[in-house]
C-alpha positions as CSV (number, residue, x, y, z in Angstrom):
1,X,96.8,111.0,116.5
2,X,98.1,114.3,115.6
3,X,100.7,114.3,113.1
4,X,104.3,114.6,114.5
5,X,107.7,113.8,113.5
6,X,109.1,110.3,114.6
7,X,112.6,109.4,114.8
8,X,112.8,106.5,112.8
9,X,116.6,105.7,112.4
10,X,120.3,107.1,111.8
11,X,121.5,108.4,108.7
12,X,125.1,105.7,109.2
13,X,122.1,103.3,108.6
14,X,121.5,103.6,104.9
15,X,123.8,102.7,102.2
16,X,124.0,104.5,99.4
17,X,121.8,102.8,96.7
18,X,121.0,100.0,98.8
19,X,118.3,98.5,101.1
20,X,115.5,101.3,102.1
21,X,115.3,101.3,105.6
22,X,111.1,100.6,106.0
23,X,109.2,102.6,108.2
24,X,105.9,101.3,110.2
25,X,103.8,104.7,109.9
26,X,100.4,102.8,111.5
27,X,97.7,99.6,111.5
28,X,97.1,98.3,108.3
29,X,99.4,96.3,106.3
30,X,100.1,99.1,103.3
31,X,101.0,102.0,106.2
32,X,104.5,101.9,106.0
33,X,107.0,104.1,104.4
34,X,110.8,104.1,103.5
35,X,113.8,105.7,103.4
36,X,116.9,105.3,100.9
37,X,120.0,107.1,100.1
38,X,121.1,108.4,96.8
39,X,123.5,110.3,95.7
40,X,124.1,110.8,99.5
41,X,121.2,112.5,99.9
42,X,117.7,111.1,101.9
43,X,114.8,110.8,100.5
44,X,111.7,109.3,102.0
45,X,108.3,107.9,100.3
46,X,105.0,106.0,101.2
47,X,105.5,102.4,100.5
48,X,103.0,102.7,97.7
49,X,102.6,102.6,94.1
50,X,100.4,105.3,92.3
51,X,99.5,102.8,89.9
52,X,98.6,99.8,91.8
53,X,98.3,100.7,95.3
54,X,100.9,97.7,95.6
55,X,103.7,98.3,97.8
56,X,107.2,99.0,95.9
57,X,109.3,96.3,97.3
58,X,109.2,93.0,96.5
59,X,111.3,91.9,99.2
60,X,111.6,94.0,102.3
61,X,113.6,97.1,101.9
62,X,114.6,95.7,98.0
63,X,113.6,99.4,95.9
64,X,116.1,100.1,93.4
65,X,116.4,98.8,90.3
66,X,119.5,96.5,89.7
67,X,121.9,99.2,88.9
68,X,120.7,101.4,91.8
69,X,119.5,104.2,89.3
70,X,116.0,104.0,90.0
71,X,113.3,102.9,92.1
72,X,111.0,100.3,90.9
73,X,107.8,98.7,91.8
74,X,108.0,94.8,92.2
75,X,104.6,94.3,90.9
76,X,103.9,96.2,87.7
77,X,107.3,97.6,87.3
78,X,106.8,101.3,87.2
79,X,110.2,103.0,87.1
80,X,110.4,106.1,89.5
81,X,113.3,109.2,90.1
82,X,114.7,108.7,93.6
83,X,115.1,112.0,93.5
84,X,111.5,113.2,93.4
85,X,109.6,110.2,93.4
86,X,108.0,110.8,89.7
87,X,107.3,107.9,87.3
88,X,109.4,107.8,84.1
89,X,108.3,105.0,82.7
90,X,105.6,102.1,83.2
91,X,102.1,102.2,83.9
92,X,101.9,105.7,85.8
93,X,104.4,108.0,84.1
94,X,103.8,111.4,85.0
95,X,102.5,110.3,88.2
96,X,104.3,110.2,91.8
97,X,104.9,108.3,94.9
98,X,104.0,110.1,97.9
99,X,106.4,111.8,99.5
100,X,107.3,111.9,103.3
101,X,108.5,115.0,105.2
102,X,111.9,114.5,106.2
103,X,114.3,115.8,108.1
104,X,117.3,115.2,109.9
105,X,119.5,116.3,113.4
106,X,122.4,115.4,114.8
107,X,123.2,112.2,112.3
108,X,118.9,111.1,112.8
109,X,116.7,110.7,111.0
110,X,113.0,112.1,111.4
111,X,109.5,111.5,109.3
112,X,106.5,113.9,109.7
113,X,103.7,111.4,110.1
């Protein structure tokens, strides 16, 4: 299937520095995505570490690090900007999740995959 955007959810949906909301972006059990809101802004990512190929949360939805500064991955715990998805500390600084096109209309949200 040709790439596309998919309405996946509303904006009202995401609290700020909470849950992501998780995205099934196809088959396999690592094709999934997320969305979370910081600093009232959206910012969406594949569901995957650069270090370990692990996905991020260790609970579904659970990204953030316990102040809601960061994201972090559950199984290594590589520490990661929300704002542009690069590692600042653990295993893969320097390195990045994968970001996912995102846009939004009329209060919805949109992914491009």
């Amino acid at each position: 299937m040709k790439p596309q955007y998919h309405k996946v959810g509303l904006l009202s949906q995401l609290v700020e520095k909470g849950p992501a909301m998780m995205v099934r972006m196809g088959d396999g059990a690592f094709d999934t995505g997320f969305v979370v809101l910081f600093q009232n802004t959206p910012y969406a990512y594949r569901n995957r570490c650069p270090h370990s190929g692990n996905n991020l949360d260790w609970k579904t939805g659970e990204v953030f690090d316990d102040d809601g500064e960061f994201l972090i991955c559950a199984t290594h715990g590589a520490v990661f900007d929300p704002k542009n998805g690069k590692c600042v500390n653990g295993p893969c600084v320097n390195q990045s999740l994968i970001p996912i096109s995102l846009k939004l209309s009329d209060g919805e949200i949109y992914l491009y995959f």
